[in-house]
C-alpha positions as a Markdown table, in Angstrom:
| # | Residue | x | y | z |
|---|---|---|---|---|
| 1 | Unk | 0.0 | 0.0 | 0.0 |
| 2 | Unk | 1.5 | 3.2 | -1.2 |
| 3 | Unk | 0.9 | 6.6 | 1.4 |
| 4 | Unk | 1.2 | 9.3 | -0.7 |
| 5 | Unk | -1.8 | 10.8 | 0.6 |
| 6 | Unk | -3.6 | 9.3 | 3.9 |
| 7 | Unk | -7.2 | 9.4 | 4.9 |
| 8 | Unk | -7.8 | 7.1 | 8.3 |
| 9 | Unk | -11.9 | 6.8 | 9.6 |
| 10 | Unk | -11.7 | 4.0 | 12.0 |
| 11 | Unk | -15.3 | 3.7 | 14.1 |
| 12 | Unk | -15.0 | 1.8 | 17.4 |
| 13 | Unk | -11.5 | 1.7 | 17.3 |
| 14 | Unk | -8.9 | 4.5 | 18.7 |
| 15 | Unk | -6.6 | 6.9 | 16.8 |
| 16 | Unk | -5.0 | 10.4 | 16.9 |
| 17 | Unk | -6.0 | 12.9 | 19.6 |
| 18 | Unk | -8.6 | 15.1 | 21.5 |
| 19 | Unk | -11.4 | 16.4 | 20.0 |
| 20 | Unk | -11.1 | 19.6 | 18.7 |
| 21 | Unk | -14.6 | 21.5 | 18.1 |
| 22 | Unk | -14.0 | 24.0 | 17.3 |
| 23 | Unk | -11.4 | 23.8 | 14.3 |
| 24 | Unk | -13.9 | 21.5 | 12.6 |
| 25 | Unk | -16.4 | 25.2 | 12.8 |
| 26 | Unk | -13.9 | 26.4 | 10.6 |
| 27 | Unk | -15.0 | 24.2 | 7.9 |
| 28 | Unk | -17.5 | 24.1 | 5.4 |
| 29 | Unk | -19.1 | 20.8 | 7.0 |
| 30 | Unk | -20.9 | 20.1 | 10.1 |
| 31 | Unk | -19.1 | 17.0 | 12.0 |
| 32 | Unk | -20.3 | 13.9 | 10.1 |
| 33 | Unk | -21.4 | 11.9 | 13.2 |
| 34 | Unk | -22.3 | 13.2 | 17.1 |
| 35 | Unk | -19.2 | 14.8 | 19.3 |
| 36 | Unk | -17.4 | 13.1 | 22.6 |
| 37 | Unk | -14.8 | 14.0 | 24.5 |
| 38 | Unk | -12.4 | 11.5 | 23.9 |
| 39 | Unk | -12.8 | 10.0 | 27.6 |
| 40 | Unk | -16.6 | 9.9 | 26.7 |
| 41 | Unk | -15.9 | 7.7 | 24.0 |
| 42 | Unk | -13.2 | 5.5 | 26.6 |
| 43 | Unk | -10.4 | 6.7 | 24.9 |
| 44 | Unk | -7.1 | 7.9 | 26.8 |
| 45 | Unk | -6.2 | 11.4 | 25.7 |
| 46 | Unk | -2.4 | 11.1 | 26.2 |
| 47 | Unk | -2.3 | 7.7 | 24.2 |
| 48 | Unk | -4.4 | 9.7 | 21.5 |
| 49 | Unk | -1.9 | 12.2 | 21.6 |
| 50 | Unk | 0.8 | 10.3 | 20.0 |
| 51 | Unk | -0.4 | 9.7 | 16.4 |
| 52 | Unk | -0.3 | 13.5 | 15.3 |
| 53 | Unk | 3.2 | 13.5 | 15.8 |
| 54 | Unk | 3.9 | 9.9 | 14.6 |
| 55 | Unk | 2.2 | 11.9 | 11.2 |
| 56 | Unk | 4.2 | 14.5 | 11.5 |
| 57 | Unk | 7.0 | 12.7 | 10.9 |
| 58 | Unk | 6.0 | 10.6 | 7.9 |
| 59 | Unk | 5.1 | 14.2 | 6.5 |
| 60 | Unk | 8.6 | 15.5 | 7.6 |
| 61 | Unk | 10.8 | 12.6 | 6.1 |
| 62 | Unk | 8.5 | 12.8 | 2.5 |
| 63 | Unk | 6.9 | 9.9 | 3.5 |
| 64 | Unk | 3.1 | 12.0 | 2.6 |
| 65 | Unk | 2.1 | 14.5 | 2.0 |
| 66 | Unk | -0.6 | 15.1 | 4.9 |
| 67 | Unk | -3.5 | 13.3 | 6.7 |
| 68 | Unk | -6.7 | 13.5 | 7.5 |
| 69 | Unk | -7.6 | 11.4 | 10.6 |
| 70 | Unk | -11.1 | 11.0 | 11.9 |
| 71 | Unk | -11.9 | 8.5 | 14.9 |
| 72 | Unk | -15.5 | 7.5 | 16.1 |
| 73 | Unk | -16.7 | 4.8 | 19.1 |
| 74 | Unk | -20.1 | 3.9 | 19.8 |
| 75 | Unk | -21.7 | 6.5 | 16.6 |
| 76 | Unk | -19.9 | 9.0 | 18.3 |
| 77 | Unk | -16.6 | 11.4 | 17.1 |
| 78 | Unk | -14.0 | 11.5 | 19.3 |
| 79 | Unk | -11.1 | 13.0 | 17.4 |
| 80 | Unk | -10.6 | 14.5 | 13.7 |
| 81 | Unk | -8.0 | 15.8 | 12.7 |
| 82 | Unk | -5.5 | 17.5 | 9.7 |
| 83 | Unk | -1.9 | 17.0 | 9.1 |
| 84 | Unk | 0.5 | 18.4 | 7.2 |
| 85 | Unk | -0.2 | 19.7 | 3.5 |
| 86 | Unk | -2.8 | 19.0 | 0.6 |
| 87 | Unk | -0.2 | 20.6 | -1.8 |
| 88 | Unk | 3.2 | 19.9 | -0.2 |
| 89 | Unk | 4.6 | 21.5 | -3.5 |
| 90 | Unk | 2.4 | 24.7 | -3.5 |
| 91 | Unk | 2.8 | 24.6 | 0.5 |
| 92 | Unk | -1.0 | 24.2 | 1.2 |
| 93 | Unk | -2.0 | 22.9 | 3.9 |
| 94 | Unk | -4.5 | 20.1 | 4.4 |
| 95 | Unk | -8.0 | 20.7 | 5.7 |
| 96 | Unk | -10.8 | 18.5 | 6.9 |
| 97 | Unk | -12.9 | 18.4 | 3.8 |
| 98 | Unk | -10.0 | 17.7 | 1.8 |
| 99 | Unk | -11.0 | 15.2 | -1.2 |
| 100 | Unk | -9.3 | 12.3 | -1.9 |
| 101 | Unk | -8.7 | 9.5 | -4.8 |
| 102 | Unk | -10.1 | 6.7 | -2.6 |
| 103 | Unk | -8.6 | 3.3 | -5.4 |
| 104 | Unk | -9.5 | 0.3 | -3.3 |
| 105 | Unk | -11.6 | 1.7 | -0.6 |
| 106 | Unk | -14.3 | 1.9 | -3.9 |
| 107 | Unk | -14.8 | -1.6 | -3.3 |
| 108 | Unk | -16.6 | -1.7 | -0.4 |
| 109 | Unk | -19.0 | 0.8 | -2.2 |
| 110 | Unk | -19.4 | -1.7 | -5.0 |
| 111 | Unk | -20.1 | -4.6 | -2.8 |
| 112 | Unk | -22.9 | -2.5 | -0.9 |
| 113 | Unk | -24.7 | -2.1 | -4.2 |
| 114 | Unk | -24.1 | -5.6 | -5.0 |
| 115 | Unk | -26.0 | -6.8 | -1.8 |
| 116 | Unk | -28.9 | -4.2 | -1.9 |
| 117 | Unk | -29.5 | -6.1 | -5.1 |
| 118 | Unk | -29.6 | -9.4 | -3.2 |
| 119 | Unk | -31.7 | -8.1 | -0.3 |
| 120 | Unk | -33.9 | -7.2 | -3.7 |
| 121 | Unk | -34.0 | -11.0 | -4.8 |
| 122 | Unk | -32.7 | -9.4 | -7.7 |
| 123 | Unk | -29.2 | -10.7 | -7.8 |
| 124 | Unk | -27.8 | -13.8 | -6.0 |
| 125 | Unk | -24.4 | -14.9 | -5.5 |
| 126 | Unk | -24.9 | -18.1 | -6.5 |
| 127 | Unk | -25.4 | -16.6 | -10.1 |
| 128 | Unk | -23.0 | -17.6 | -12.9 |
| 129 | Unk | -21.4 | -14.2 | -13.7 |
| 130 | Unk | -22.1 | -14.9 | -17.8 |
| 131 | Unk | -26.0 | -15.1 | -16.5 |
| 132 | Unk | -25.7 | -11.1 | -16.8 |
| 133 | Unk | -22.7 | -9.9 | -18.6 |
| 134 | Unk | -21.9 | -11.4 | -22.1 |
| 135 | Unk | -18.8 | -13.9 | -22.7 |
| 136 | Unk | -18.1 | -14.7 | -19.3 |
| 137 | Unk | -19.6 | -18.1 | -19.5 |
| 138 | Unk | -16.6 | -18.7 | -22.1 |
| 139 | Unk | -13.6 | -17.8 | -20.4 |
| 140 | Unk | -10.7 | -20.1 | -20.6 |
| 141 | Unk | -7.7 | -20.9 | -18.1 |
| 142 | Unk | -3.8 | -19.8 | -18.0 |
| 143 | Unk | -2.9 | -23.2 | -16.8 |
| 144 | Unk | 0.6 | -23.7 | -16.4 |
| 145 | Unk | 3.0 | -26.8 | -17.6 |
| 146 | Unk | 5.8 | -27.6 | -16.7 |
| 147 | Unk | 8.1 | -27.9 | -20.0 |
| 148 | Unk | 10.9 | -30.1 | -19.3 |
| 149 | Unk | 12.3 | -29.8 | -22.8 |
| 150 | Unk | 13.0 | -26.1 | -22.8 |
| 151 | Unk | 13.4 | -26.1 | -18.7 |
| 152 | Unk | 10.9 | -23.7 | -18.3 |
| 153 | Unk | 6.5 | -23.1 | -17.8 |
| 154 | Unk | 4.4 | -22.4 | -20.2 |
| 155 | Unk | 0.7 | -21.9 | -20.0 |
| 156 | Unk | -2.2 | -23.5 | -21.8 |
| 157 | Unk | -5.5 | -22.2 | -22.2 |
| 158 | Unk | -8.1 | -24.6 | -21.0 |
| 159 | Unk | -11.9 | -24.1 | -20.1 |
| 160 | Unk | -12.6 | -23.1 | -17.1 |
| 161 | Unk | -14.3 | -25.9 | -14.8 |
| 162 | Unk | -17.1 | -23.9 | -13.7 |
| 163 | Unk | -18.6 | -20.1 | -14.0 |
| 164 | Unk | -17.3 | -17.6 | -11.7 |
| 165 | Unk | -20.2 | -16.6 | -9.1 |
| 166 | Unk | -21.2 | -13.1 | -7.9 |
| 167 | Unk | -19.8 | -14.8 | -4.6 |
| 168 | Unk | -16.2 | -15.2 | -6.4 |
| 169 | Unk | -16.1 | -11.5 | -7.5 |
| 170 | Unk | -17.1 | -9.8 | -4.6 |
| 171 | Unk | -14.5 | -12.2 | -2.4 |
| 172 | Unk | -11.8 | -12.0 | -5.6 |
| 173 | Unk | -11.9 | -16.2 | -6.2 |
| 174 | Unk | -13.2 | -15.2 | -9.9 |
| 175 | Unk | -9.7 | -16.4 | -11.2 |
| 176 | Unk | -9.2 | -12.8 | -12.6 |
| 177 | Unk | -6.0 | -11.1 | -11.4 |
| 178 | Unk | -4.8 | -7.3 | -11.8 |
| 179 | Unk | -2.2 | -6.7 | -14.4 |
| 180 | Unk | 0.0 | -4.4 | -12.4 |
| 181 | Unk | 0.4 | -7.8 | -10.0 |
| 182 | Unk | 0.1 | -10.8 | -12.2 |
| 183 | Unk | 3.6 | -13.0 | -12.8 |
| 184 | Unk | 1.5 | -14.5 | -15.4 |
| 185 | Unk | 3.0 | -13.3 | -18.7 |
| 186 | Unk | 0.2 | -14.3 | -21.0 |
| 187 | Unk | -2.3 | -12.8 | -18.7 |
| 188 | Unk | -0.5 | -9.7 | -18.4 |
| 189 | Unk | 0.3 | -9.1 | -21.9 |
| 190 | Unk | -3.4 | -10.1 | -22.8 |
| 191 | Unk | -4.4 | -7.4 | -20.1 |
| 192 | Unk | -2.3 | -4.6 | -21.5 |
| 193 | Unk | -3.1 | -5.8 | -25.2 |
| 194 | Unk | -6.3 | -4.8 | -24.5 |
| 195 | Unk | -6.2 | -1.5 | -22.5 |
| 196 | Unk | -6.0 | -2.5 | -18.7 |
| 197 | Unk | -2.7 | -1.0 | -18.5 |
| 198 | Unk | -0.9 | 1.9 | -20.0 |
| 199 | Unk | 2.4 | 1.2 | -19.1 |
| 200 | Unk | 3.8 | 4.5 | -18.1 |
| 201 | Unk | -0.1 | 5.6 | -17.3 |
| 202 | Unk | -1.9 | 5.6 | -14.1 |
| 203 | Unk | -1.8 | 1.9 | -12.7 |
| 204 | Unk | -5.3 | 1.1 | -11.8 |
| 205 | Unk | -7.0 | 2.8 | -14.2 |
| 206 | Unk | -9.4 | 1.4 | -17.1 |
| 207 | Unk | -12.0 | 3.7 | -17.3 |
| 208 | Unk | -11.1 | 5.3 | -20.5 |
| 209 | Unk | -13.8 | 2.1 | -21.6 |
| 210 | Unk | -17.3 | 1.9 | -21.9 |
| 211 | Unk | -18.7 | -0.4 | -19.8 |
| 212 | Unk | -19.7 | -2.6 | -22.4 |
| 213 | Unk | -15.9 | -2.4 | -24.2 |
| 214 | Unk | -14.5 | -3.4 | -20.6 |
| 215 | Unk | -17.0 | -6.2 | -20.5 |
| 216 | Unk | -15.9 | -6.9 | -24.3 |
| 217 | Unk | -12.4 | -6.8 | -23.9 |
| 218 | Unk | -11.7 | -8.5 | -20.3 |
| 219 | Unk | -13.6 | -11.5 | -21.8 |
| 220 | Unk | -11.5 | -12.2 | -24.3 |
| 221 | Unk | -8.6 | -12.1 | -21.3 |
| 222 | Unk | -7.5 | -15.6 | -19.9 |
| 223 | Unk | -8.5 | -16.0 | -16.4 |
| 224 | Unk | -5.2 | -16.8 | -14.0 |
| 225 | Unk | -6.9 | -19.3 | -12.1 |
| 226 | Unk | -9.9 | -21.8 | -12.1 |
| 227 | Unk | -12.9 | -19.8 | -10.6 |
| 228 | Unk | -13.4 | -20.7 | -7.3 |
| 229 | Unk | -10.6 | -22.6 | -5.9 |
| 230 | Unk | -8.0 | -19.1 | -5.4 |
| 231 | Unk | -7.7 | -16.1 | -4.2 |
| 232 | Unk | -6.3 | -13.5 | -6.3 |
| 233 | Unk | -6.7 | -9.5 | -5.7 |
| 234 | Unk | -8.2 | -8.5 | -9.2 |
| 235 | Unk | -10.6 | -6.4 | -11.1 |
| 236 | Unk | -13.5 | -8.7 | -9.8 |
| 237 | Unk | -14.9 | -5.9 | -8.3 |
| 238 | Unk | -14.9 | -3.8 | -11.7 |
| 239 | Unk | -16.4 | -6.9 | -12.9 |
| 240 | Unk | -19.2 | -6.5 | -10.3 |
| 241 | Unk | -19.8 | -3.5 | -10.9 |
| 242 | Unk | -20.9 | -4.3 | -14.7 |
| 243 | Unk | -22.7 | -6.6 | -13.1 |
| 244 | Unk | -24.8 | -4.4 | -11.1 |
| 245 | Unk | -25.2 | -1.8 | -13.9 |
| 246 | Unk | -26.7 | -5.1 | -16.2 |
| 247 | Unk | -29.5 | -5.8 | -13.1 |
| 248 | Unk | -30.1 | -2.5 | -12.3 |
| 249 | Unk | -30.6 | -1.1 | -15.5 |
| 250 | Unk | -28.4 | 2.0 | -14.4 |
| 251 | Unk | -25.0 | 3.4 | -14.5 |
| 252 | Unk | -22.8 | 2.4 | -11.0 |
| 253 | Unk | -22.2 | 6.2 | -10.5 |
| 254 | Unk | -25.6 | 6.7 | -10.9 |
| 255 | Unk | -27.1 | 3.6 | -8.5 |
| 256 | Unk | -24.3 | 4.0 | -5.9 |
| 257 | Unk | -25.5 | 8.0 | -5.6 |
| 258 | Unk | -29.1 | 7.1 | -5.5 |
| 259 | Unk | -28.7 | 4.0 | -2.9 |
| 260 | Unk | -26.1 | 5.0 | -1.0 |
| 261 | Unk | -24.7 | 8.2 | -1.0 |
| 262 | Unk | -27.3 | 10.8 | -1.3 |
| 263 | Unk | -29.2 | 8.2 | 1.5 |
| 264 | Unk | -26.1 | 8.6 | 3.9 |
| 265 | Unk | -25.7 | 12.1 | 3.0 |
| 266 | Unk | -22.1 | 11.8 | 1.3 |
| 267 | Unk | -22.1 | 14.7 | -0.5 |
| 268 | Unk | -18.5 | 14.6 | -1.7 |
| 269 | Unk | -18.3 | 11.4 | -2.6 |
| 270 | Unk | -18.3 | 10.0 | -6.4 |
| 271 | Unk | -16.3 | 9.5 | -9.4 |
| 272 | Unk | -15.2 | 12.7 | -10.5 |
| 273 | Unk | -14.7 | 16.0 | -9.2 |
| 274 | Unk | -18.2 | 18.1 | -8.9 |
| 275 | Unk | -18.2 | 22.0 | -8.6 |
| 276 | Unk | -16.0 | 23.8 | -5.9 |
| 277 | Unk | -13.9 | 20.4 | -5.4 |
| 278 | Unk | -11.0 | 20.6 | -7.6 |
| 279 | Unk | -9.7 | 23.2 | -5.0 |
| 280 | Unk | -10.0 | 20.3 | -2.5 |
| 281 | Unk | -8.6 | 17.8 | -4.3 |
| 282 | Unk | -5.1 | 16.1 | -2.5 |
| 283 | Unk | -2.4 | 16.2 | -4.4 |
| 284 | Unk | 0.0 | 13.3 | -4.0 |
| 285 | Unk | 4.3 | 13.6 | -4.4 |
| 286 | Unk | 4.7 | 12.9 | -7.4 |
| 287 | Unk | 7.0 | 9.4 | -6.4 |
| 288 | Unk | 6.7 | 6.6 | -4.8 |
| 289 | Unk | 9.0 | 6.3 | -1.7 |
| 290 | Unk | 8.2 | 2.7 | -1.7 |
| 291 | Unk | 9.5 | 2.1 | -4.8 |
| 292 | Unk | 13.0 | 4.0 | -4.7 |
| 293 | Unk | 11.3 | 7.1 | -5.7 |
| 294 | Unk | 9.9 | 6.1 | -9.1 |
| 295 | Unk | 7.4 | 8.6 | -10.5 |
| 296 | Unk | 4.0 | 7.8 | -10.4 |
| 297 | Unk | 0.6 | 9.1 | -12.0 |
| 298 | Unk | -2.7 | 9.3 | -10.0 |
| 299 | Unk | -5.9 | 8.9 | -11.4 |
| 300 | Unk | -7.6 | 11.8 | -13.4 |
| 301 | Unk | -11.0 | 12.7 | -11.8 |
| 302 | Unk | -11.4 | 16.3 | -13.2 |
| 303 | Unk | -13.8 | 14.7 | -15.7 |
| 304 | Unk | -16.5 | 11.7 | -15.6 |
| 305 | Unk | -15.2 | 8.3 | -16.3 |
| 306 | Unk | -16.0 | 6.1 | -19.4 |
| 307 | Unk | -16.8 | 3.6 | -16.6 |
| 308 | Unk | -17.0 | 4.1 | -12.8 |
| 309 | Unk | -14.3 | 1.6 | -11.3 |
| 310 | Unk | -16.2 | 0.1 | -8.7 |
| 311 | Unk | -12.7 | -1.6 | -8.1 |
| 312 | Unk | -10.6 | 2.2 | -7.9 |
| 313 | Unk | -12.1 | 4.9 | -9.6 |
| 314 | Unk | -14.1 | 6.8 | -6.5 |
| 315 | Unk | -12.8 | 9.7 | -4.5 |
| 316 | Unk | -14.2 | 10.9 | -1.1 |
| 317 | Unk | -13.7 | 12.6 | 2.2 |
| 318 | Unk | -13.3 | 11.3 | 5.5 |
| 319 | Unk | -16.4 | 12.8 | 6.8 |
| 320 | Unk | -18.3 | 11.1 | 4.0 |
| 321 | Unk | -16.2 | 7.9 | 4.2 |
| 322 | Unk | -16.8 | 7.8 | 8.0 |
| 323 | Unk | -20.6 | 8.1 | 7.5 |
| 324 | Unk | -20.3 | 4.7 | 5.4 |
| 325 | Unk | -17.8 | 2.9 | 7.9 |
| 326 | Unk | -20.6 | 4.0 | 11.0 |
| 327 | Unk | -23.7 | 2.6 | 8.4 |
| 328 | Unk | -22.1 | -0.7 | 8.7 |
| 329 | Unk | -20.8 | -0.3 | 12.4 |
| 330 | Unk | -24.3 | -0.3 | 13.0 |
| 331 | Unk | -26.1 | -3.3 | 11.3 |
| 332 | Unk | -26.6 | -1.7 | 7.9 |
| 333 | Unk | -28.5 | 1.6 | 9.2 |
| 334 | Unk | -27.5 | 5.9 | 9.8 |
| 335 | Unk | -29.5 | 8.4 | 11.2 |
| 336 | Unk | -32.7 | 6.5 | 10.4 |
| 337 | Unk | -31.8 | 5.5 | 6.7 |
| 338 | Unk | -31.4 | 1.5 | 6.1 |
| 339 | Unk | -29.0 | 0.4 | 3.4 |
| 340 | Unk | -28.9 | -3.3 | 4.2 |
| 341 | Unk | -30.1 | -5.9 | 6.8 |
| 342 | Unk | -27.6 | -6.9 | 9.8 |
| 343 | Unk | -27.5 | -10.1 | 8.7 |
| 344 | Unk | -26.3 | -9.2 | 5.5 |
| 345 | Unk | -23.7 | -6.6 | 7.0 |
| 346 | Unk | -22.9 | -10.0 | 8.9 |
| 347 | Unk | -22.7 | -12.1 | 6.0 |
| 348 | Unk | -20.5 | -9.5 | 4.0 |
| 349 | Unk | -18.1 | -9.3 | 7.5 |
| 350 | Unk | -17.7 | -13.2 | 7.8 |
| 351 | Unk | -14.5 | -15.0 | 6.4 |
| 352 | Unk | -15.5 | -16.5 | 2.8 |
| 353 | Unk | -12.0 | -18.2 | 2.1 |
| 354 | Unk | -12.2 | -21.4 | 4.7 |
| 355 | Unk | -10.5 | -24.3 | 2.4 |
| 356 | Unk | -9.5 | -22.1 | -0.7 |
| 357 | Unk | -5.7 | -21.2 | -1.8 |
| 358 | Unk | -4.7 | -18.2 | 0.0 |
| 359 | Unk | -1.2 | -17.6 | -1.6 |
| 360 | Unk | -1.0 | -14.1 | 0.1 |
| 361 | Unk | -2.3 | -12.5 | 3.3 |
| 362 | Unk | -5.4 | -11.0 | 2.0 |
| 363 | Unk | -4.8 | -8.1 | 4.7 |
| 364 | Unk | -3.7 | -4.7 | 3.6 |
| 365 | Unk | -1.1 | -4.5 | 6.4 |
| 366 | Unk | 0.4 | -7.6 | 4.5 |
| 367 | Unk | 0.4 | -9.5 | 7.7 |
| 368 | Unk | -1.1 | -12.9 | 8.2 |
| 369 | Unk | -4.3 | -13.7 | 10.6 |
| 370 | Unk | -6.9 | -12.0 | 8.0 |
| 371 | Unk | -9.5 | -14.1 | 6.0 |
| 372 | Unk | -11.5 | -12.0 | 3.1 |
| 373 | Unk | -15.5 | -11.6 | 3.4 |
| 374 | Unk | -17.6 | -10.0 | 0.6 |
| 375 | Unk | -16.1 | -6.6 | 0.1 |
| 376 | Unk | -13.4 | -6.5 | 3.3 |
| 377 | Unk | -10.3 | -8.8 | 4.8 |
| 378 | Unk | -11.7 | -10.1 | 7.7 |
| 379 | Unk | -9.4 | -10.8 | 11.3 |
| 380 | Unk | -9.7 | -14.5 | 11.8 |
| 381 | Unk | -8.7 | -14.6 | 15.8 |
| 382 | Unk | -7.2 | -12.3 | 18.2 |
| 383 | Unk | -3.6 | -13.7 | 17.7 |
| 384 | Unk | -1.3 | -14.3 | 14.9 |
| 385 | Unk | -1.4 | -10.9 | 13.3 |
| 386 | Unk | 1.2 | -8.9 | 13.4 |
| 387 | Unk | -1.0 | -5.8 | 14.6 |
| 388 | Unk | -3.1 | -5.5 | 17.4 |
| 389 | Unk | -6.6 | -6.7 | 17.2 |
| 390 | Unk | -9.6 | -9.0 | 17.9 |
| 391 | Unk | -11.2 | -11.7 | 16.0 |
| 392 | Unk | -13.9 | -10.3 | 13.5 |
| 393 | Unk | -12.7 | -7.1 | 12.9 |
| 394 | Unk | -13.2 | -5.9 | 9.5 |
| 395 | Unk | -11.2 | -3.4 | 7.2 |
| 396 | Unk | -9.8 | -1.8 | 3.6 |
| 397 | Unk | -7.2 | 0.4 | 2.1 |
| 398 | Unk | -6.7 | 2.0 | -1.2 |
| 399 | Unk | -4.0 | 2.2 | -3.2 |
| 400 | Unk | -3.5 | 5.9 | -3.1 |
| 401 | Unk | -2.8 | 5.9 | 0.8 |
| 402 | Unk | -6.1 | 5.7 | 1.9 |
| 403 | Unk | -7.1 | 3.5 | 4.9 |
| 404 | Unk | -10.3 | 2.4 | 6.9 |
| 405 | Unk | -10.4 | 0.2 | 9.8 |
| 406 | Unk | -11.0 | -1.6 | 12.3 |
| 407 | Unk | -14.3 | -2.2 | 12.5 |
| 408 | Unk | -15.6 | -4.5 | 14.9 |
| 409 | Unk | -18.6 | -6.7 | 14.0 |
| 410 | Unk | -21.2 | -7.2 | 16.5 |
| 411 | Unk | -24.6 | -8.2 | 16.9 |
| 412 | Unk | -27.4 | -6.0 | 16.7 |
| 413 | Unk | -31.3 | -5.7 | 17.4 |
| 414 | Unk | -33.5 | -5.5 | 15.4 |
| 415 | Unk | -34.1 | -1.7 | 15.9 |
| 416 | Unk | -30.6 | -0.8 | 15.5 |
């Protein structure tokens, strides 16, 4: 996970510092969720205290550019706070409605929609995914073979064994891959063949497609493993996001603003910059300390996509992004408005890999100890993780530096 730019909204778990009312009255928003003191919300002020300067050094050694850190427990806000600069070039400093490019924290957005449509009876994730988007029941496997003769694999393209499910996209056991991570050459180069990667472009980024040229094109892409048997970070979530444009009948931007984020009020959140947010807009280094210092390209959201990514395209605030986290803190439900059931929020928070090949921790701290649900890696047990934690716990990250978590999955009434 690269930090150029960090967003943090972690409900019902500590971060950062005191609550600080009344540099959020500066700001154009009201606080997205009720005000504590910290000790309200059974946080330790002191032990709060350390993350801003923890921040403050990551800014200082070029590590990001700034922060914006929001903390909630129990539906209530006990700390937000910015850090360090949303221009570190132009020396601007970062503010609390500062807009980010979310990549991977879209997902969870797309897996939301995905279950409304199930709560609907509309969708079910024992469908075939070629049930609703053309070619897919086709697809054929890179299936390696060992060549003795010329002491190296090669790959052969047999049929797959069985239809990926709306269950295998939205837990990424589809047998699709990403090309910016695949050490399958044929996959790869069929990827960049057609148009999933620009090499020397934004990494992550398809939407100069229609989304019936994506569908199109990544069917005529071999899948890198048999559906259902591996897990394997991909564009399944793009993929379900086609899908729930085909039920729907409606563009993903379009459903995702009318389901879930004009609902929850999120009123910066979307797939391009609206009016008055380009000034907003986090701007990342322009390298990739990770990675030596290589240059990198982020995603350009001054205009609307040929597709929404629901796999990397939105961008957000953490005030809006905190609203969604709280929605599913609480059983599916804010400020009166119901999204989805508990039980499905339970369902979606539940480990889905049990007896599959994990290769690779499917956590984005890269530790072991996490399982993957329908949208989120999932903490398996209190131990093992190289963090600290409990058992159900529930959390995502974006490419970009963005990061959400933890979560912790409870029961809840029915009135909740």
């Amino acid at each position: 996970m690269h930090r150029r730019a960090l967003l943090a909204a972690a409900p019902l778990l500590a971060a950062l510092a005191l609550p600080q009312p009344a540099a959020y009255a500066q700001e154009p928003q009201r606080p997205p969720l009720p005000v504590a003191q910290a000790r309200e919300a059974g946080f330790d002020p002191d032990r709060l205290g350390r993350i801003r300067p923890a921040i403050e050094r990551e800014v200082a050694e070029n590590r990001l550019p700034g922060a914006v850190v929001m903390v909630a427990r129990r539906g209530r806000l006990a700390h937000w706070d910015a850090i360090g600069f949303r221009d570190k070039a132009a020396n601007v400093p970062i503010a609390l409605d500062s807009v980010f490019r979310i990549y991977s924290m879209t997902k969870p957005f797309t897996s939301v929609a995905a279950m409304i449509l199930v709560e609907e009876g509309r969708l079910h994730l024992t469908d075939p995914v070629g049930r609703h988007l053309p070619g897919f029941d086709r697809l054929q496997v890179a299936t390696p073979t060992a060549n003795l003769a010329l002491g190296r694999v090669t790959y052969q393209a047999l049929p797959q064994q069985r239809q990926m499910t709306v269950q295998d996209l939205l837990r990424h056991t589809s047998g699709l891959t990403y090309p910016e991570t695949t050490g399958v050459q044929p996959v790869r180069d069929a990827l960049v063949q057609r148009g999933f990667l620009t090499v020397g472009g934004a990494e992550y980024d398809s939407r100069a497609m229609s989304p019936a040229e994506f569908v199109q094109r990544l069917a005529q892409v071999p899948l890198m493993h048999q559906p259902g048997t591996t897990f394997e970070y991909s564009l399944s979530t793009d993929v379900l996001g086609r899908v729930v444009e085909a039920v729907s009948g409606q563009r993903l931007e379009a459903f995702l603003e009318e389901r879930l984020f004009r609902p929850l009020g999120m009123r910066d959140t979307g797939f391009a910059l609206r009016e008055g947010q380009a000034p907003r807009l986090a701007a990342h280094l322009g390298t990739d300390w990770a990675r030596d210092n290589a240059p990198v390209a982020m995603l350009d959201v001054s205009r609307p996509p040929g597709n929404a990514s629901g796999g990397a395209g939105a961008i957000s605030t953490a005030a809006d992004y905190l609203r969604f986290l709280q929605m599913l803190a609480n059983g599916g439900v804010l400020d009166g408005q119901r999204i989805l059931s508990p039980a499905t929020v339970r369902l979606m928070t539940s480990d889905h890999l049990a007896g599959l090949n994990v290769p690779a921790p499917p956590g984005a701290l890269g530790t072991p100890g996490y399982g993957f649900g329908l949208g989120f890696a999932v903490r398996l047990a209190d131990g093992v993780a190289g963090v600290p934690g409990n058992a159900g716990q529930y959390m995502w990250a974006g490419y970009g530096g963005t990061y959400s978590g933890w979560i912790r999955r409870r029961s809840w009434s029915a009135s909740s």
